[in-house]
C-alpha positions as CSV (number, residue, x, y, z in Angstrom):
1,X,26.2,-24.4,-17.9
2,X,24.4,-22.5,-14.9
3,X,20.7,-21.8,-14.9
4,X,19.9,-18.7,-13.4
5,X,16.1,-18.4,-12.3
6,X,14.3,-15.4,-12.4
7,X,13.9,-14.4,-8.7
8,X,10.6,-15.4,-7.0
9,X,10.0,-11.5,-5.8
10,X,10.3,-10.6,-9.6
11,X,7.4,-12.3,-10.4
12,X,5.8,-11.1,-7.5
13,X,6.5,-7.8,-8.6
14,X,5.5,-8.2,-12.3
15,X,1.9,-10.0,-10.8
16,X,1.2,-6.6,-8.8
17,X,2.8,-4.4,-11.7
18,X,0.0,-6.4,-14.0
19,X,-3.0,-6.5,-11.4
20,X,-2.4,-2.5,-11.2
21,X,-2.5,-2.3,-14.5
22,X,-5.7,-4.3,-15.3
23,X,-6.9,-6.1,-12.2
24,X,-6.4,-9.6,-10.8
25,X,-7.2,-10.0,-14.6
26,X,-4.5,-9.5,-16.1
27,X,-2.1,-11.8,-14.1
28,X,-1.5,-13.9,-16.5
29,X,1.4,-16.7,-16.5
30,X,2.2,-15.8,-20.1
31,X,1.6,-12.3,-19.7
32,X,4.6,-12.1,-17.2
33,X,6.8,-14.6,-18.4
34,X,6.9,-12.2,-21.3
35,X,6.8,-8.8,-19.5
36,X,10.0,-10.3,-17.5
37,X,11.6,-11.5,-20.7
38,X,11.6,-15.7,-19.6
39,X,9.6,-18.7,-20.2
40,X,6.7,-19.5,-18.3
41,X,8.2,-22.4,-16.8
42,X,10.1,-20.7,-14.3
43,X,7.0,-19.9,-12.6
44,X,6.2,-23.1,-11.9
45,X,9.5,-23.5,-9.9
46,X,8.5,-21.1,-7.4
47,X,4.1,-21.4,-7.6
48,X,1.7,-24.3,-7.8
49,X,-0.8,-22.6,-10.1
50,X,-2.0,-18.8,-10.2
51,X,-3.9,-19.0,-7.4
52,X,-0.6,-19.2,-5.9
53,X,0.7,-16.5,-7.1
54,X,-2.3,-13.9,-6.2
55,X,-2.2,-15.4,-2.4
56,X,1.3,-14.2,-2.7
57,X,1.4,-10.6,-4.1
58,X,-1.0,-10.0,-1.4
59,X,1.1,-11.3,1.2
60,X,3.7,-9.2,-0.2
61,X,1.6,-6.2,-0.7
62,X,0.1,-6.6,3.1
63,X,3.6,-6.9,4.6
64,X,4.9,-3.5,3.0
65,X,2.1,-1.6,3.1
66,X,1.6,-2.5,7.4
67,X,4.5,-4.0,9.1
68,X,7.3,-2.8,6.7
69,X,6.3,0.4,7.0
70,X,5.6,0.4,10.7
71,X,9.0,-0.5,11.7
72,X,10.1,2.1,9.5
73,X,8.2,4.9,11.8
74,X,9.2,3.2,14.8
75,X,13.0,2.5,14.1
76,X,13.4,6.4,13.6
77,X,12.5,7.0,18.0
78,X,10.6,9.9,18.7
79,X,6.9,10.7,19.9
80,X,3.9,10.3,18.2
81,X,4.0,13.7,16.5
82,X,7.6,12.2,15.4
83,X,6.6,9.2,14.1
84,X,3.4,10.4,12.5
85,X,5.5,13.5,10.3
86,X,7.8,10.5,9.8
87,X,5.1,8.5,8.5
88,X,3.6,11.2,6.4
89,X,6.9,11.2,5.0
90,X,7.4,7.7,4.0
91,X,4.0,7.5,2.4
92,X,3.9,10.5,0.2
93,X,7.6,9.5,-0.8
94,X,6.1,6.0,-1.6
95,X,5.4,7.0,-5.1
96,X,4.0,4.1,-7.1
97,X,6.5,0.8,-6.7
98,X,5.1,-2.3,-7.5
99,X,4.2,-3.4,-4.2
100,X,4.0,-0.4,-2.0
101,X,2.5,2.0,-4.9
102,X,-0.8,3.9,-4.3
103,X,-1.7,2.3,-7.7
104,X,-1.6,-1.4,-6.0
105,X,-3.2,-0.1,-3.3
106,X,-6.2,1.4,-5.1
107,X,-6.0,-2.2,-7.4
108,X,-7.0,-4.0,-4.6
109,X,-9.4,-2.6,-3.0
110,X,-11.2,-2.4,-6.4
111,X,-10.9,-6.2,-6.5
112,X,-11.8,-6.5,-2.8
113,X,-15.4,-5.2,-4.3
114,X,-15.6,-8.0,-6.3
115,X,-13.6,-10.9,-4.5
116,X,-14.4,-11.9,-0.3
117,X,-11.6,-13.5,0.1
118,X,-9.9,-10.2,-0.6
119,X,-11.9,-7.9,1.1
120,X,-11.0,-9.9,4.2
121,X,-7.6,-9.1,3.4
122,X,-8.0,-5.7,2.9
123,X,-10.4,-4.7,5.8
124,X,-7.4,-6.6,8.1
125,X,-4.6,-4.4,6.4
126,X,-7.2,-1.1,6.8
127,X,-7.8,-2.0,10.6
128,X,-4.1,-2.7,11.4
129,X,-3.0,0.6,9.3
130,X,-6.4,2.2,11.6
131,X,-4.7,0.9,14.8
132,X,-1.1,2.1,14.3
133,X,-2.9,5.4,13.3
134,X,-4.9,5.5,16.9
135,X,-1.5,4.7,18.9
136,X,0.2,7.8,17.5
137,X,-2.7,9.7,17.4
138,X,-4.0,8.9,21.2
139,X,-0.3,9.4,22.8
140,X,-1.0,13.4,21.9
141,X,-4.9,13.4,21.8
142,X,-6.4,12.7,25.6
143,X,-9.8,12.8,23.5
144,X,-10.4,9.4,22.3
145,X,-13.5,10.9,19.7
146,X,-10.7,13.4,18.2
147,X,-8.2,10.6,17.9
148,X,-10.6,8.7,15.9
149,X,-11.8,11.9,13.9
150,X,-8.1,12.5,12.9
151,X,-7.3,8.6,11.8
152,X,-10.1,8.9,9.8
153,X,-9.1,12.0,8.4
154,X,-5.4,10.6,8.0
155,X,-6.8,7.5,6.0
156,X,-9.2,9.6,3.8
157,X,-7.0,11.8,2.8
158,X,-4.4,9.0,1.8
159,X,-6.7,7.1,-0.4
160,X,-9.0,10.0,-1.7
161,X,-6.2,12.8,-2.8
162,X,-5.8,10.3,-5.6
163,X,-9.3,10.9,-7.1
164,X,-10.1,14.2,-6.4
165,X,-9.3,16.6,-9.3
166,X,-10.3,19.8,-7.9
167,X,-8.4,23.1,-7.8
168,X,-7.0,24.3,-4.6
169,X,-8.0,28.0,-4.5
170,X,-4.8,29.5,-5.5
171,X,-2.9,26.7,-3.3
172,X,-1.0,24.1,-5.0
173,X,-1.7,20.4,-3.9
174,X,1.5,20.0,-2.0
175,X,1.0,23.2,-0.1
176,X,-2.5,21.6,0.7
177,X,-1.1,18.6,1.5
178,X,0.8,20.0,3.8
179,X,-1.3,22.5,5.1
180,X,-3.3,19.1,6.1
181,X,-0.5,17.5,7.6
182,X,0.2,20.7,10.1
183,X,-3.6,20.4,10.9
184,X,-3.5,16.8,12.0
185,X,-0.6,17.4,14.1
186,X,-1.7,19.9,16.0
């Protein structure tokens, strides 16, 4: 008889699907054993304790969410208009996965206001995300006030579109969006 083992990413998965849910929370051993249908005591196979597991869904979430996504960009050649439409792209196709979701994302900076250690975190993923934006930005923009002025713009948009309820006066929010994303590569 064979005992097949949930896979470690699934319960890194389930963690971020739970701390989007209900915050850091509701990451509960027993919580996910039973969301993924197994006994708790596979997680102890792959994590020492909880604590564990929360260092590791935001290692996850900060490799996808910076590094993944920047080699994306990059691996498709092109300038920095290029690689910033291709960007746009990628994020607003994102949707709302586990790890790369704009749920996650807005999870954890919610628990960054309550937690240091993750606020470190998250202002290092924010400045690296900041610094890719400047490099694109600045290889079109000689003006190094506009090229911040635009990342800023860029990031606000990102995270804000997602609480902002407001009509669009007669636009939809995708023709906005895009709209915006004409703007910022001009």
């Amino acid at each position: 008889m064979s005992l097949t083992r949930t896979p470690r990413g699934k319960w890194i998965e389930e963690g971020l699907r739970a701390l989007s849910a209900g915050g850091p929370e509701a990451v509960r051993i027993e919580s996910l054993a039973q969301a993924l249908g197994v006994s708790k005591g596979g997680f102890y196979w792959y994590f020492g304790n909880r604590g564990a597991l929360l260092t590791e869904m935001l290692d996850a979430w900060e490799r996808e969410v910076t590094e993944a996504v920047i080699e994306r960009v990059d691996s498709g050649g092109g300038d920095g208009r290029a690689k910033l439409a291709r960007l746009f792209t990628i994020v607003a196709s994102s949707g709302d996965g586990p790890v790369t979701g704009t749920t996650a994302d807005l999870a954890i900076r919610d628990w960054a206001r309550r937690d240091e250690a993750v606020a470190q975190r998250l202002r290092r993923v924010d400045n690296r995300r900041m610094e890719y934006l400047r490099s694109l930005f600045g290889s079109f923009c000689p003006d190094a006030d506009d090229v911040e002025v635009r990342c800023m713009l860029t990031f606000s948009v990102r995270i804000g579109t997602h609480f902002i309820a407001a009509d669009h006066g007669g636009h939809s929010r995708a023709e906005v969006m895009a709209l915006t994303r004409k703007w910022l590569l001009r």
